[in-house]
NUMARSE-913985 format. One line per 8 residues: number of its first residue (from 1); for each residue z, y, x of N, C-alpha, C. Coordinates in steps of 0.05 Angstrom, whole numbers. Layout:
BEGIN
NUM> Z/Y/X/Z/Y/X/Z/Y/X; ...
// end
This chain:
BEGIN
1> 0/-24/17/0/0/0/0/25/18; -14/50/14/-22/63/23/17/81/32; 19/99/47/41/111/46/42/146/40; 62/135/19/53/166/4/61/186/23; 39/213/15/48/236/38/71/252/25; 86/274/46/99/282/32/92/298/9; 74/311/7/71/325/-24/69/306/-47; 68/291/-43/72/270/-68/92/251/-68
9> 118/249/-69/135/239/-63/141/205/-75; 125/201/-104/117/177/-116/101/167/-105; 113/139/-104/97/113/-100/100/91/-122; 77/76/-130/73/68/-151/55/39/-152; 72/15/-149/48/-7/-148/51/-21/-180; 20/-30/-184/22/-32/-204/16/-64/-215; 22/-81/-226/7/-107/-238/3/-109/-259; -25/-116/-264/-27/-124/-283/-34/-139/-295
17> -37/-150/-322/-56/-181/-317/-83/-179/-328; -83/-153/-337/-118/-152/-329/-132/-132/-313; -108/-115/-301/-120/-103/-271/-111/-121/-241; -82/-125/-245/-78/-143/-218/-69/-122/-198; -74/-131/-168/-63/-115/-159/-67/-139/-130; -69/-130/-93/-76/-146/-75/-105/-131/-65; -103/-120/-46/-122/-100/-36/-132/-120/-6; -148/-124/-4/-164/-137/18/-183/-122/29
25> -199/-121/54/-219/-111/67/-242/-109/45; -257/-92/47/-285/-99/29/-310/-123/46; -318/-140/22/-329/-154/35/-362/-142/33; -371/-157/58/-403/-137/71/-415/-161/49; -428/-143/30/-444/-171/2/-471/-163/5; -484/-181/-11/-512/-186/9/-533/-177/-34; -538/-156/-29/-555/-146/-54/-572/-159/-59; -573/-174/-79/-595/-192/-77/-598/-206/-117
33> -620/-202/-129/-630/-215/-152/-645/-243/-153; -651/-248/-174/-669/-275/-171/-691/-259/-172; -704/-250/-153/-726/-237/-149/-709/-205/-130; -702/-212/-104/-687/-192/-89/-703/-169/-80; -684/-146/-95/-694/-123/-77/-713/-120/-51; -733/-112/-49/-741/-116/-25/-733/-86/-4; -725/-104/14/-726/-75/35/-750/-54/47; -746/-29/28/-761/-5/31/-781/-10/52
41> -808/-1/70/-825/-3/77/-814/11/101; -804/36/96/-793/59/116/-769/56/123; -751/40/110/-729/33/125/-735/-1/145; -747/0/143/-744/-32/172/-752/-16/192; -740/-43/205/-737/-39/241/-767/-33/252; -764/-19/271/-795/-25/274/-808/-49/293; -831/-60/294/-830/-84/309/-831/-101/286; -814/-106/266/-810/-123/244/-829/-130/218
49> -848/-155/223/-871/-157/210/-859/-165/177; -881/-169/154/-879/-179/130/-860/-199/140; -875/-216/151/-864/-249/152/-836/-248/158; -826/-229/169/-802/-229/186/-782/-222/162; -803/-202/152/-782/-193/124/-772/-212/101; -795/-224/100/-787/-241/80/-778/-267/90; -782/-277/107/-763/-299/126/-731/-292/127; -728/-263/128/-699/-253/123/-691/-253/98
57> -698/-247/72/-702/-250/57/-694/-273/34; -710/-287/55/-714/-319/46/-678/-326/51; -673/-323/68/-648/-335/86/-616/-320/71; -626/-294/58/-598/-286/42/-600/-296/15; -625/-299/8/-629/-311/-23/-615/-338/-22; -621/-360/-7/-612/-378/1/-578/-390/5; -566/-364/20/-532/-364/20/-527/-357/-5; -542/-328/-19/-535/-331/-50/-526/-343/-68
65> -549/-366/-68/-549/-392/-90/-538/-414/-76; -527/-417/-53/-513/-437/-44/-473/-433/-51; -478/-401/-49/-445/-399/-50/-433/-417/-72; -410/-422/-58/-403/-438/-76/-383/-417/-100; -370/-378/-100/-366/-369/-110/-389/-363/-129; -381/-355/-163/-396/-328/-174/-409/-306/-154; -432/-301/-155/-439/-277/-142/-457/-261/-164; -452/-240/-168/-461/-226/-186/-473/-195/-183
73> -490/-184/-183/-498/-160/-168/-510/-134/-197; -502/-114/-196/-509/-96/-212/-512/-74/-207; -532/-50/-219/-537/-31/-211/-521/0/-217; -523/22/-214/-505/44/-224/-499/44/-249; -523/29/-266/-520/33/-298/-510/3/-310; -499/-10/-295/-488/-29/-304/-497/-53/-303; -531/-51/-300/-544/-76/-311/-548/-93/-289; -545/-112/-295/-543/-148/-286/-575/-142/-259
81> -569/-153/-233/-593/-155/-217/-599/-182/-208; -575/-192/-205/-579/-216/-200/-551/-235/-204; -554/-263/-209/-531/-276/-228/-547/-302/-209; -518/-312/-188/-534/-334/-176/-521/-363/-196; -530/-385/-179/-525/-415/-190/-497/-416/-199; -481/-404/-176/-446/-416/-183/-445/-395/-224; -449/-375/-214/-450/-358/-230/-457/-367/-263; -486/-388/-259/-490/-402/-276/-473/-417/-292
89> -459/-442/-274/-434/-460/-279/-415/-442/-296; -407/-428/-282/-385/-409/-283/-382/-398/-316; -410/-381/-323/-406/-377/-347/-430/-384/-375; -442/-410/-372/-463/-414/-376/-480/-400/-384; -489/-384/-377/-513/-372/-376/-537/-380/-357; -556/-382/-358/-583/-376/-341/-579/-352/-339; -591/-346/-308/-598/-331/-302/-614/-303/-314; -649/-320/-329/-658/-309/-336/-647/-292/-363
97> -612/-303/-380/-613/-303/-406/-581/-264/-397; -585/-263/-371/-573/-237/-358/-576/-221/-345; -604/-227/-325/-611/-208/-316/-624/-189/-334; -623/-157/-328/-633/-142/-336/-615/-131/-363; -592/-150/-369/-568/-130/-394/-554/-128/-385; -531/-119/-391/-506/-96/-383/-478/-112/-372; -472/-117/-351/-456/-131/-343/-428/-138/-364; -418/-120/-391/-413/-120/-394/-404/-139/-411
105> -422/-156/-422/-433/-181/-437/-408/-202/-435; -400/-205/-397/-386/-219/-398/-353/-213/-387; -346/-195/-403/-324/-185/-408/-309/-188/-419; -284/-188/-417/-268/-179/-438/-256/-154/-447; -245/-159/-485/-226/-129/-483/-205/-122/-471; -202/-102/-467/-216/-74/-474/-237/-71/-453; -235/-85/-433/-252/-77/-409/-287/-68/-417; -292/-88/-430/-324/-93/-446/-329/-71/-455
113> -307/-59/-479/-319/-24/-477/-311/-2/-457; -297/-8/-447/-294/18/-421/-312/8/-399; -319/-14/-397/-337/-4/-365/-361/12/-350; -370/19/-374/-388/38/-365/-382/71/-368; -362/69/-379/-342/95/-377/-332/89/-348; -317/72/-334/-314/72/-311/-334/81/-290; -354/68/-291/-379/73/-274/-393/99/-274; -392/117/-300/-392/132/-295/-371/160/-280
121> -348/155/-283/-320/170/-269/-325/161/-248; -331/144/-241/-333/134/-209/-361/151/-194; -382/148/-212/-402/166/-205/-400/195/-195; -384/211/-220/-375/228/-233/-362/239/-201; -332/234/-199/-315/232/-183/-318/224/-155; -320/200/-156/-322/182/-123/-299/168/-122; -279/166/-138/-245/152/-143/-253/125/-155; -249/111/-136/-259/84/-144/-234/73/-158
129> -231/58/-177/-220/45/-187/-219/9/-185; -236/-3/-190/-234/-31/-177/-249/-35/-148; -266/-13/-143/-279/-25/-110/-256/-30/-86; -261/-52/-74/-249/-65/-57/-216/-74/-55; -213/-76/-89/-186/-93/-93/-203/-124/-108; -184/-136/-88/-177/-152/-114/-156/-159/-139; -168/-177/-163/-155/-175/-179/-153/-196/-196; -132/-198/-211/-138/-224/-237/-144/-206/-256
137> -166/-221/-273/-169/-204/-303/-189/-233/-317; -193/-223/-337/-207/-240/-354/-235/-242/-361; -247/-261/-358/-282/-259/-366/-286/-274/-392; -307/-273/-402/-325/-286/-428/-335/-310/-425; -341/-332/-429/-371/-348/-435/-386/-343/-448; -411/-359/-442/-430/-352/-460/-418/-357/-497; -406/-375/-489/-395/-389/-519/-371/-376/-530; -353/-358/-518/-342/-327/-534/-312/-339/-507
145> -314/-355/-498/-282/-364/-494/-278/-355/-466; -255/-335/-470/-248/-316/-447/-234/-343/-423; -224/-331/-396/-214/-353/-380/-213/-330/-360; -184/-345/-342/-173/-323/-323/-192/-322/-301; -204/-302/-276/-217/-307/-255/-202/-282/-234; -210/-293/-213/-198/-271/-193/-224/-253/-190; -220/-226/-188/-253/-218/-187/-250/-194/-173; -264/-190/-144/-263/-171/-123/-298/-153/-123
153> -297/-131/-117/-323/-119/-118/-324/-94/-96; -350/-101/-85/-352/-79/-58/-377/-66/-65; -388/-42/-50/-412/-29/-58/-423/-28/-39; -449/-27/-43/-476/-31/-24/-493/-3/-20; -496/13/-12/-510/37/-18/-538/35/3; -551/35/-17/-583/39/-3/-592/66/2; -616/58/6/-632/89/24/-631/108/-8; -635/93/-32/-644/103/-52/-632/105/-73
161> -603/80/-69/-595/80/-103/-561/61/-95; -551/57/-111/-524/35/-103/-519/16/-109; -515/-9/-108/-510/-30/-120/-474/-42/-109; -466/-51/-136/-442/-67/-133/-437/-96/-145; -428/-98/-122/-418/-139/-122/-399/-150/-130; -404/-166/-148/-382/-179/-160/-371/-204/-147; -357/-216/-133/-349/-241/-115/-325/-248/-150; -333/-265/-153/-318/-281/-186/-310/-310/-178
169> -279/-321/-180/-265/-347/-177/-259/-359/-204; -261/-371/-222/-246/-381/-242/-230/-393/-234; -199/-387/-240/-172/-389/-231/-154/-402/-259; -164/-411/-278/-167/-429/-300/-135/-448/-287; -150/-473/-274/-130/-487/-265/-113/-483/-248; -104/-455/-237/-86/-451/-220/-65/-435/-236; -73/-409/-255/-62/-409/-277/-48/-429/-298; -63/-450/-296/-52/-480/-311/-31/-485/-293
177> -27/-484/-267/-12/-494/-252/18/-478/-247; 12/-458/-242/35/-435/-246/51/-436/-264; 29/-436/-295/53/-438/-320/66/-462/-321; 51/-486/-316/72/-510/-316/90/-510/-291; 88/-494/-267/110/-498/-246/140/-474/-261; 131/-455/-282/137/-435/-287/163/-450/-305; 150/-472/-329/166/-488/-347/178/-507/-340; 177/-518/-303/195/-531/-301/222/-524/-287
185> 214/-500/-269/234/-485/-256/259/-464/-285; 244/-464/-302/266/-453/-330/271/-482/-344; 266/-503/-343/282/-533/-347/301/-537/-341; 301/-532/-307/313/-538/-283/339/-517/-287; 336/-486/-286/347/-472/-283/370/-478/-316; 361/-487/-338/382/-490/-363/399/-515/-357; 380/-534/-348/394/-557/-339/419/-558/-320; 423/-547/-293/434/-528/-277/455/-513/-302
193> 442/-494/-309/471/-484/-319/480/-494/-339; 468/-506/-356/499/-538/-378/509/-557/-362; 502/-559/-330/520/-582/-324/537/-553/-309; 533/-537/-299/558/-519/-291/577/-519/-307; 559/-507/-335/587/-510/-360/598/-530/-371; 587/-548/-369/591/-574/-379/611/-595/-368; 594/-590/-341/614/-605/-318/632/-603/-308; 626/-574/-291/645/-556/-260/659/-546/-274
201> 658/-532/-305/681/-514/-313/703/-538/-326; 691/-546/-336/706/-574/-353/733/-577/-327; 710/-584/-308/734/-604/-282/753/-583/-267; 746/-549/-266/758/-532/-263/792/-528/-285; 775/-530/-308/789/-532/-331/826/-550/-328; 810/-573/-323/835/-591/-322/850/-595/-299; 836/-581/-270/849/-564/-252/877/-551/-251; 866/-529/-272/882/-508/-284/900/-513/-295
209> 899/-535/-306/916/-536/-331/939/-560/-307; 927/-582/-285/950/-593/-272/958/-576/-255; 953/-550/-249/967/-524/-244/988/-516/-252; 983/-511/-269/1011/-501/-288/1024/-520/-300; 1022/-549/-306/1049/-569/-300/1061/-564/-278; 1050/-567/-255/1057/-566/-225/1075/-554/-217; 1074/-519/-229/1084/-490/-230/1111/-502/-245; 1097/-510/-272/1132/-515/-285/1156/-540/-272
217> 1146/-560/-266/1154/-571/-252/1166/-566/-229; 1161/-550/-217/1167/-547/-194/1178/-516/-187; 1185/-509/-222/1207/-478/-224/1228/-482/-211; 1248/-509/-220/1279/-517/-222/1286/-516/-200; 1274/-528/-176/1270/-533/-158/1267/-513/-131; 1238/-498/-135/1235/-487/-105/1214/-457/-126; 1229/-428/-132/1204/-417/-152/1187/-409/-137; 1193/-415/-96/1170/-406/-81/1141/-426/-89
225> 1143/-447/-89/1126/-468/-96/1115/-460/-129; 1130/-455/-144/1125/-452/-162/1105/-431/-168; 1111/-407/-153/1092/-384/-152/1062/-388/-153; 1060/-403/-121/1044/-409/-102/1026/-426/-123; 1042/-453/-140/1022/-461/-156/1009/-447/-179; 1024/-424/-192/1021/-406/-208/993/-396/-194; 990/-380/-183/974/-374/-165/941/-390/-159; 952/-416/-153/927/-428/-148/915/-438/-180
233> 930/-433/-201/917/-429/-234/906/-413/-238; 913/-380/-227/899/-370/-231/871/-364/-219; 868/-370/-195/846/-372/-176/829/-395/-193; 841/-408/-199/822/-437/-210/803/-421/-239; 823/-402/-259/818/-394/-274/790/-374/-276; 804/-358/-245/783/-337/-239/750/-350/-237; 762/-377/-216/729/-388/-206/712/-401/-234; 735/-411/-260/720/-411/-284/706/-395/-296
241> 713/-364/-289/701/-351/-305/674/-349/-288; 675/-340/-263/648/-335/-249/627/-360/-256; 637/-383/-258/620/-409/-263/604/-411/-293; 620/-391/-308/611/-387/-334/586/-368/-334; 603/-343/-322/570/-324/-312/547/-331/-305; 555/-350/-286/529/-359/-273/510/-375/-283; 534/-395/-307/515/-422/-325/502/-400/-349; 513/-379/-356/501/-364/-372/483/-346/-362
249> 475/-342/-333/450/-329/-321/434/-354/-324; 434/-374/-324/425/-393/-313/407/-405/-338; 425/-407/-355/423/-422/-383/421/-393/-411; 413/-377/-407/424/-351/-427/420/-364/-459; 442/-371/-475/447/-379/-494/438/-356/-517; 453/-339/-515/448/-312/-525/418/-308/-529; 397/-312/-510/371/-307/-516/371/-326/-541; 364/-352/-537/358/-361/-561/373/-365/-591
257> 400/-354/-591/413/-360/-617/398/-316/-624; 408/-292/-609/406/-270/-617/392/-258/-616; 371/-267/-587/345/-261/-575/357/-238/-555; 324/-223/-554/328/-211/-522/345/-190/-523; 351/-169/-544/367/-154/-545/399/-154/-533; 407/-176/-539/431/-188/-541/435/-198/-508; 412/-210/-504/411/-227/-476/412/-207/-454; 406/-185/-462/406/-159/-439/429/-144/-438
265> 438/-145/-456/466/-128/-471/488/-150/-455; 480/-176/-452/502/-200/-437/493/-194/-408; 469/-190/-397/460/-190/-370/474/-167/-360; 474/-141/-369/487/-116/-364/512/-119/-360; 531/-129/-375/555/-136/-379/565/-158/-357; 550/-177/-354/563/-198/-332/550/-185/-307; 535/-169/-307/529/-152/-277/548/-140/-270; 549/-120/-278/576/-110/-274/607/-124/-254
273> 602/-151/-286/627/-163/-279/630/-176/-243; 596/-190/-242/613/-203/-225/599/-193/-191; 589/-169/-203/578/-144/-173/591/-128/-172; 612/-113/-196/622/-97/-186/607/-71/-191; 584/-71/-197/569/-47/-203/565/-32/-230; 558/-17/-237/557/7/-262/536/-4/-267; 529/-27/-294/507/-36/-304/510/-28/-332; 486/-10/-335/484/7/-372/463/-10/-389
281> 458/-19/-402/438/-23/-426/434/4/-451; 410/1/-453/403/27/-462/385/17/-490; 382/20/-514/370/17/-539/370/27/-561; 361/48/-567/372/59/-592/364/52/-611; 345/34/-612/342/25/-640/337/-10/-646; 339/-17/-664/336/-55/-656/310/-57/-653; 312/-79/-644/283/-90/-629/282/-116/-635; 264/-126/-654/268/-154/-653/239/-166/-645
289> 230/-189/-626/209/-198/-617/219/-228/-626; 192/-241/-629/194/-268/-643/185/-291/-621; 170/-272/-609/161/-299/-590/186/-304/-565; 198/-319/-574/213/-336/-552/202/-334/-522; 186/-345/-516/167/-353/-492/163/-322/-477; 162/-310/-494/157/-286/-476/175/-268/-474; 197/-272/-485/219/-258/-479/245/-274/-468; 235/-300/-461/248/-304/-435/240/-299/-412
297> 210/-297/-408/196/-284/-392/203/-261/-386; 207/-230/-400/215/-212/-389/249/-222/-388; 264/-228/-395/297/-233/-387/288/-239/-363; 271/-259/-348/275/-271/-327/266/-248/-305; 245/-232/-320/243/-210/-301/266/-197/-299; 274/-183/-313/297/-160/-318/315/-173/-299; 321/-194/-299/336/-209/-279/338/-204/-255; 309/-211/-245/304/-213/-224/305/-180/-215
305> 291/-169/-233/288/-133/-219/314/-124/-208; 348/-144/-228/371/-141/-227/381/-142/-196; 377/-168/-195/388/-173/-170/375/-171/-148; 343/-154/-145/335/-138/-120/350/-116/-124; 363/-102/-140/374/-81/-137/399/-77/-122; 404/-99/-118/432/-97/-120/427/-109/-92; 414/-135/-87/407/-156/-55/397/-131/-32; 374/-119/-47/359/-110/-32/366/-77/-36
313> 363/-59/-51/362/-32/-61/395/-31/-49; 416/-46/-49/446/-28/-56/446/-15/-73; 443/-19/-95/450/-3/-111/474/-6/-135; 483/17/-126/510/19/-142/511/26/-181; 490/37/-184/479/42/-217/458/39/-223; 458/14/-246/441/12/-257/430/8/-285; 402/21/-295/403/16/-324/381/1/-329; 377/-9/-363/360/-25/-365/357/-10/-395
321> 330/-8/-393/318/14/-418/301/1/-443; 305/-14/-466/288/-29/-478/275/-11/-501; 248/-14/-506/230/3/-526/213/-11/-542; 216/-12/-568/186/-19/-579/175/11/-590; 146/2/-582/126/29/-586/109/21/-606; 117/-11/-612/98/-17/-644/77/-39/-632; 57/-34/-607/50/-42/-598/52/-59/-579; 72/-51/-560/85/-66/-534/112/-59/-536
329> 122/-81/-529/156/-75/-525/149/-65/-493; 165/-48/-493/175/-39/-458/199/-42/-444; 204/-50/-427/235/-49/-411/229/-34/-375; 250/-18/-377/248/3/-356/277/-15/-344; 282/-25/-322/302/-21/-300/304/-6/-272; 322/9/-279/332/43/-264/348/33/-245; 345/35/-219/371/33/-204/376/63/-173; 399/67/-167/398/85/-145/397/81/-123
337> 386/50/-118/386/48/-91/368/55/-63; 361/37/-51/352/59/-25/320/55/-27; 316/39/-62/282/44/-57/272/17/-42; 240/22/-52/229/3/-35/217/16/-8; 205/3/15/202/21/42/174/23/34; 164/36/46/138/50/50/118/26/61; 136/9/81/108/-8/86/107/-32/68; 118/-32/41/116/-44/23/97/-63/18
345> 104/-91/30/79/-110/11/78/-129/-15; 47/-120/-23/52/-142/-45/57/-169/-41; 51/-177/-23/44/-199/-14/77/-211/-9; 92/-196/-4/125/-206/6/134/-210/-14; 157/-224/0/186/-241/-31/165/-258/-49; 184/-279/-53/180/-301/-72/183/-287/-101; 204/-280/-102/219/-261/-130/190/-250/-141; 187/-229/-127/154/-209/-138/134/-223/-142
353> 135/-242/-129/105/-253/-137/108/-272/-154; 131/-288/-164/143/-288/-186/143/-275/-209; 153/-254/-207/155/-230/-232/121/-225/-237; 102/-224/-222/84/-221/-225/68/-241/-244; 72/-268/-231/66/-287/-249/70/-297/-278; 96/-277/-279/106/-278/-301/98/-262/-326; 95/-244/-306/83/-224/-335/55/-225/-342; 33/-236/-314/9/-254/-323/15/-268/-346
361> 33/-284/-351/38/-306/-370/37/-300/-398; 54/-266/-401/51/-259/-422/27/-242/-431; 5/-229/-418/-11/-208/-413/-1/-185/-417; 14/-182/-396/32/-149/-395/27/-139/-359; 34/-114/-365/33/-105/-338/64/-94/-326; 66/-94/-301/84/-80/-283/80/-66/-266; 98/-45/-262/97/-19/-245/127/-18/-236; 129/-5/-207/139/-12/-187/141/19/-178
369> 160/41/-180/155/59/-176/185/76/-156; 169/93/-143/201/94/-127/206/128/-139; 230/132/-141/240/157/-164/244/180/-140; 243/200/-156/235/224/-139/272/233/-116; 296/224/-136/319/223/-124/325/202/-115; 313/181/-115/320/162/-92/322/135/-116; 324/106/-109/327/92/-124/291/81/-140; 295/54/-141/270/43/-155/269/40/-183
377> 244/46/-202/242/33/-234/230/15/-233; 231/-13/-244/213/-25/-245/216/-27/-281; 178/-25/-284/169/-21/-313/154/-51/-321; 168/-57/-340/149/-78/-344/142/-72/-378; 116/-78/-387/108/-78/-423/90/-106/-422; 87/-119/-453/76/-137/-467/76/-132/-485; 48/-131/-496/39/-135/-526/54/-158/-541; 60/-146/-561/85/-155/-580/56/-178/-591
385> 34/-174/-605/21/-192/-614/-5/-205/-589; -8/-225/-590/-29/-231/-564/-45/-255/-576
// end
């Protein structure tokens, strides 16, 4: 991520799951249709006969239709130049049934109607917006059915005109793979916390309780001993409660009998308890979401944003802001700590690229923003209907 100068004191990374986010070199792409541009008359080398040209020619058309990625090439106005073999597979189309219409075809919403609004601001401007990131977002088939792909694009500028490249992955089964590693690690993680509560507190429990026989027993006698066992009841007591916190981070009951409202209103509250820190929940009005699935999904974020704040940020106050706007529920977590650093990558912590995956899962986005007095927000929203 770039590092902000001082006149602009915000920094701001963003994910989304149908912008994304992961900035790579631009790749050098080779302009080329099923029937390739030919190179101008006055731009070759000199020395460099027909044969030579089209022998060259011959030899990028060739890597084209061999790649084993989507390669997809289009002009300022949008329209399709060339759509190689993988490209074919990819979204069944022929070739012939795309070149020459509007790249847009194989899109999805909202993207399908804004992209040529893009292309032109980019024209317009020069502020590129997707050139030389990559990203996850969503494409079409020919047969209407959208599917996740990673999709990176660099620009080619000729003597005369510009062309941009589409490098396209269908990421279908790796997405398949995520959400099911996603549903077994929240198995794992409930499982884990009913045998905490189930088990460790239980056997804590009756600990406690041969504690304080121990204590009484051993009043008549010696009340130094007696204390001392007094004492180790209450420690036993103490480590029950933390065991409880944790089977209830672990296991959040509250999400599914009250839902997420409630589950945040408990997260806030056992933060506090067992960090020590000023944890606020913030809601002024009820919020109720139905889909389960995705609002354990953001809890698990909110979570996680929790305890970088606290691991990583130090931070001593924190809030957690919930909104419905009708459209997307939103949750803002506020904290004062020391921020993320400047040489910030996406690419680092398990956690983030986690949270990331996560909110893929729901089709929501997150923003990552560092506050003008110090301290990080992290923003996360999801469309309430999907």
């Amino acid at each position: 991520m770039a590092r902000p100068s001082p006149a602009r004191p915000l920094a701001r990374v963003v994910f989304d799951s149908a912008i994304g986010i992961g900035i790579r070199p631009q790749i050098s792409d080779i302009p080329a249709r099923n029937g390739m541009p030919q190179q101008p008359p006055e731009t070759r080398p000199a020395g460099h006969s027909d044969s030579a040209v089209r022998d060259q020619e011959e030899r990028l058309r060739a890597i084209l239709e061999t790649a084993v990625e989507s390669i997809i090439t289009i002009d300022e106005r949008g329209t399709i130049e060339s759509f190689n073999r993988a490209s074919e597979k990819t979204f069944g189309y022929q070739a012939a049934e795309v070149i020459g219409k509007n790249v847009n075809m194989l899109m999805s919403t909202p993207h399908r109607e804004q992209h040529d609004g893009y292309l032109d601001n980019y024209k317009r401007t020069g502020q590129a917006r997707i050139i030389g990131i990559e990203r996850e977002t969503q494409a079409r088939k020919k047969d209407g059915t959208l599917f996740p792909i990673d999709l990176s694009v660099s620009e080619v500028k000729l003597s005369d005109r510009r062309l941009f490249t589409g490098f396209i992955r269908d990421i279908t089964e790796r997405k398949r793979l995520e959400k099911e590693i996603l549903e077994i690690s929240e198995r794992e993680q409930r499982r884990i916390g009913q045998d905490l509560h189930d088990g460790l507190c239980q056997h804590l429990a009756g600990i406690e309780m041969l504690s304080q026989v121990l204590a009484q027993k051993l009043a008549p006698k010696s009340k130094d001993a007696s204390a001392r066992a007094t004492d180790i009841a209450k420690a036993v007591r103490e480590a029950i409660g933390q065991t409880r916190l944790l089977a209830r981070g672990l296991s959040p009951v509250t999400l599914e009998s009250e839902g997420l409202m409630s589950a945040l209103v408990e997260l806030a509250v056992n933060t506090g308890k067992m960090f020590g820190v000023h944890c606020h929940f913030d809601c002024p009005e009820m919020v109720k979401f139905d889909d389960h699935a995705s609002a354990t999904h953001l809890f698990r974020i909110a979570q996680e944003a929790v305890s970088n704040a606290i691991k990583h940020g130090k931070a001593k106050n924190i809030s957690l802001h919930l909104r419905d706007d009708g459209s997307h529920l939103r949750l803002r977590v506020v904290d004062d700590g020391i921020g993320f650093p400047e040489n910030f990558s996406t690419a680092s912590g398990m956690g983030l690229r986690i949270m990331q995956s996560r909110i893929n899962m729901v089709g929501g986005t997150l923003t990552i923003e560092r506050q003008p007095a110090g301290g990080t927000a992290v923003i996360f929203a999801t469309p309430k209907n999907r």
